[in-house]
N, C-alpha and C positions, 0 to 999 in steps of 0.2 A: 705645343699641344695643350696644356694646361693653362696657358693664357687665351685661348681661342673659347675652351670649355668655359673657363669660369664668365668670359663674358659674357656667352649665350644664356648662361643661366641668372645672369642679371637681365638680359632681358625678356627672360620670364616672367621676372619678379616685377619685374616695371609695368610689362601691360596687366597682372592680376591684381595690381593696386590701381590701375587704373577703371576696372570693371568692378571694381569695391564700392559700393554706397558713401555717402558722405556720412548718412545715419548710420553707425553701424552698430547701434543699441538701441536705436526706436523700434514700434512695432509697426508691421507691413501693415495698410488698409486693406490691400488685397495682393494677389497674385494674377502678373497680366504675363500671358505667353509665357508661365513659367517663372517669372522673375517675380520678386516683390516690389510692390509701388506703397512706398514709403507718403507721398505728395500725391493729393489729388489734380487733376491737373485742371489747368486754369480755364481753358475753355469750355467745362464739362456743363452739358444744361441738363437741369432734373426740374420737370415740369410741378407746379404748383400742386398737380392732384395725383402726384403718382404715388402718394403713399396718406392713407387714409383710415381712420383710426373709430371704428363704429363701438361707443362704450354699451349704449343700448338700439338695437333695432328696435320701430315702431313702427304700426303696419296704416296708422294714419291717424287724425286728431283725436279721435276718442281713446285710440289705444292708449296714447300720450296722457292723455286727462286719466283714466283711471291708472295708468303707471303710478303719475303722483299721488293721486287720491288712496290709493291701497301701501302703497310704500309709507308714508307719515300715518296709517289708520288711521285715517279720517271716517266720521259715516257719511256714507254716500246720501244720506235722506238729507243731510245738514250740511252743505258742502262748506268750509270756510273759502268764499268768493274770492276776497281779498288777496290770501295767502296763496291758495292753489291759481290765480290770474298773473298774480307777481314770476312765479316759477313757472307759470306756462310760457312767458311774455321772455322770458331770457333763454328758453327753448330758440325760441322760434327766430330769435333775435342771432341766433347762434346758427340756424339752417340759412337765413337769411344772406349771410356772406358768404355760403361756400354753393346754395342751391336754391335760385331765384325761383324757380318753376315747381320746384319739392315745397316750398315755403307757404307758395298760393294758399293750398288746401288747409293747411295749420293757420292762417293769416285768417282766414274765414271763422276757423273757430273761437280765434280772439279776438274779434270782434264781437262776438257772440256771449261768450265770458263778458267782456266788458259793457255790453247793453244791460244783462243778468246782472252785474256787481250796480249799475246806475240804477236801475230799478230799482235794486234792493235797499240803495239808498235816499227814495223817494217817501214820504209819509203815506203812512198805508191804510187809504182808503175802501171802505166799503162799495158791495155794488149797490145799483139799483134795487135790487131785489131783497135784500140788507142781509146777503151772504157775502161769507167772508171772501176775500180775492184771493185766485190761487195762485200757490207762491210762485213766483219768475222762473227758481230750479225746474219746478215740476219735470218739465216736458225734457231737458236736461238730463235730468236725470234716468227718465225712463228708457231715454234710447244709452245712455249709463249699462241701468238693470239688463237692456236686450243685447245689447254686444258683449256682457261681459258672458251672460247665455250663450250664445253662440260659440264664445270662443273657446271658453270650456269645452261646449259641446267637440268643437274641433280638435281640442286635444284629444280627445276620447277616442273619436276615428283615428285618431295619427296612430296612437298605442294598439291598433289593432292591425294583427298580421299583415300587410301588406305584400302583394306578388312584386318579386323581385326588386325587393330589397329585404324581406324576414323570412321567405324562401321563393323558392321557382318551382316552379312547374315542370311536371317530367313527359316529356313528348316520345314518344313512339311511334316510327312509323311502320304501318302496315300496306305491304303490297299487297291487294284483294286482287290482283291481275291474275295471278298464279294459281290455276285449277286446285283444288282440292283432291289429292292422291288417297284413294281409300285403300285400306291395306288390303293386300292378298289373302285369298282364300284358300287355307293348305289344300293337302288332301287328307290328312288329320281330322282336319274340322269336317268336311265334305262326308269321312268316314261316318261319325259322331254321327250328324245332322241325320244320314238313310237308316243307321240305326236305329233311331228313336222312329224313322218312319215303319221299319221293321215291325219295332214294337208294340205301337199304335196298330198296326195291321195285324197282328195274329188275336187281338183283345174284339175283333169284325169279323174274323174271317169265319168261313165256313166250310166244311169237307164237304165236297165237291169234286167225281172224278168226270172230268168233263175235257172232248178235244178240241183243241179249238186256233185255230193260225193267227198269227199275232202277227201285225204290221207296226215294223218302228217307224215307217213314213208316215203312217195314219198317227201314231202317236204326237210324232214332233210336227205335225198339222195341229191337232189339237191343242198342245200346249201352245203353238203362236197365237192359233186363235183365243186361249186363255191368257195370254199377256197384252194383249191388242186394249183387252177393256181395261184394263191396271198400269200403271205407272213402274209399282212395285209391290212382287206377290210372294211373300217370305216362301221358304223350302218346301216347310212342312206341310204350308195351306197349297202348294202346288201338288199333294196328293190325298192329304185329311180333306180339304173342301171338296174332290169328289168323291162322294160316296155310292156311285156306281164304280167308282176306280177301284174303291177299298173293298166291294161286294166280289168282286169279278174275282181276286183270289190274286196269290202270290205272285202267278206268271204275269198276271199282267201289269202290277207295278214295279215288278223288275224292267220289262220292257219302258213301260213310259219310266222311269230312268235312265232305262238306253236311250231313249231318244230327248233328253235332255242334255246328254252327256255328247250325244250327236251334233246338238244344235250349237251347244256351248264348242266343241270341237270346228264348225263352218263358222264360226264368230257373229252366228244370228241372234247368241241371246248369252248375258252376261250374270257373271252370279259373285257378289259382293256380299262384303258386311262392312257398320260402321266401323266397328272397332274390334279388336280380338274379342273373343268368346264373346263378338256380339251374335243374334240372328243372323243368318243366312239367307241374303234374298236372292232375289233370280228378275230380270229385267229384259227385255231386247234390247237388244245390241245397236247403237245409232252413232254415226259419225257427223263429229261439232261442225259447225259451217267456219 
């Protein structure tokens, strides 16, 4: 039993030196499923541009030209040709081996540089007219002075808030589908509202003992054909606007009351307000299509 045991745990020991690294003090380059990989392996292909190292972005030849012009403070009215042609020229020489078609546009501009440095090296001639020739820079320079305008300019919009990226915009939506529900009219407020009709009526009225039959059907005619011309005829003005209603005496604006209260009752005419202890209007009654 103990010779069987001890062997099995020899061959424990055997296969976990065999899953041992040879390195077993170097460092891992990586970890692959787990394991570390001490050895790159031999077939591995890492393409010439997969790793790419930009010291300075430039957004085309002129950027490049006043990079170096303001980096050595140079003045731009007096360019030294020579010096700033030489450091353009090893630029370019340098886009050249990694971006044929990027290089074009910068290749043009030293060309250009180097006409402007031949010139400059020419004996300097008067014109015709025995003014002095304008220097080779000039025109150089001025599209110099204009891009470096602009580009200021450009930073200046960058630095200003921009939507969504220095904040967003808060959207709400609104369903305008959904009727507008006006609040109910108590019978609190309803109270209120005949009282003040009350009031207004005994400051018109007149003593008057007189008989006289009162029709609430003649009344709530009346009042339709009073809402026929109006849209919307607030409480009050449905008995202060007539003032043969308010002559006639008590009994009869109690009636045309009743017969408001009749109409409102057969669902011929509706009596709203905007808002709490707004006005009290009074409207006919119509069903939406």
């Amino acid at each position: 039993m103990n010779l069987s045991t001890v062997s099995l745990d020899e061959q424990v020991l055997v296969k976990q030196a065999d899953s041992i690294p040879d390195l077993v003090d170097g460092v891992a380059h990586a970890r692959l499923y787990g394991e570390p990989l001490f050895n790159l392996p031999q077939d591995l292909y890492i393409p010439p541009d997969a790793l790419e190292v930009f010291l300075e972005a430039f957004e085309g030849p002129l950027d490049l030209l006043l990079y170096l012009i303001r980096k050595q403070n140079f003045n731009v009215l007096d360019i030294p040709m020579a010096q700033v042609t030489q450091q353009y020229l090893q630029y370019v020489d340098q886009i050249r081996s990694r971006n044929l078609e990027l290089a074009a546009e910068y290749l043009l501009m030293a060309a250009l540089l180097i006409e402007i440095k031949s010139r400059m090296l020419l004996p300097v001639k008067k014109s015709d007219t025995g003014e002095e020739v304008e220097d080779p820079r000039a025109e150089l320079v001025r599209r110099l002075l204009e891009y470096e305008q602009m580009k200021m300019a450009a930073l200046e919009l960058d630095r200003l808030p921009l939507v969504g990226r220095d904040f967003w915009r808060l959207q709400i939506y609104v369903d305008q589908s959904v009727p507008v529900r006006l609040p109910e009219v108590s019978g609190a407020d309803l109270q209120a509202a005949w009282a003040e009709v009350l009031k207004r009526m005994k400051l018109t009225q007149h003593h008057k003992i007189t008989r006289e039959e009162l029709s609430v059907r003649d009344h709530m005619s009346q009042i339709l054909r009073r809402l026929q011309d109006s849209k919307f005829v607030e409480f009050t003005e449905l008995f202060t606007g007539n003032p043969r209603l308010m002559a006639a005496g008590h009994a009869v604006v109690v009636v045309h009351f009743i017969a408001m209260l009749e109409l409102a009752k057969e669902s011929l005419l509706e009596i709203t307000q905007a808002e709490p202890f707004a006005p009290i209007y009074v409207r006919l009654a119509y069903t939406p299509n």
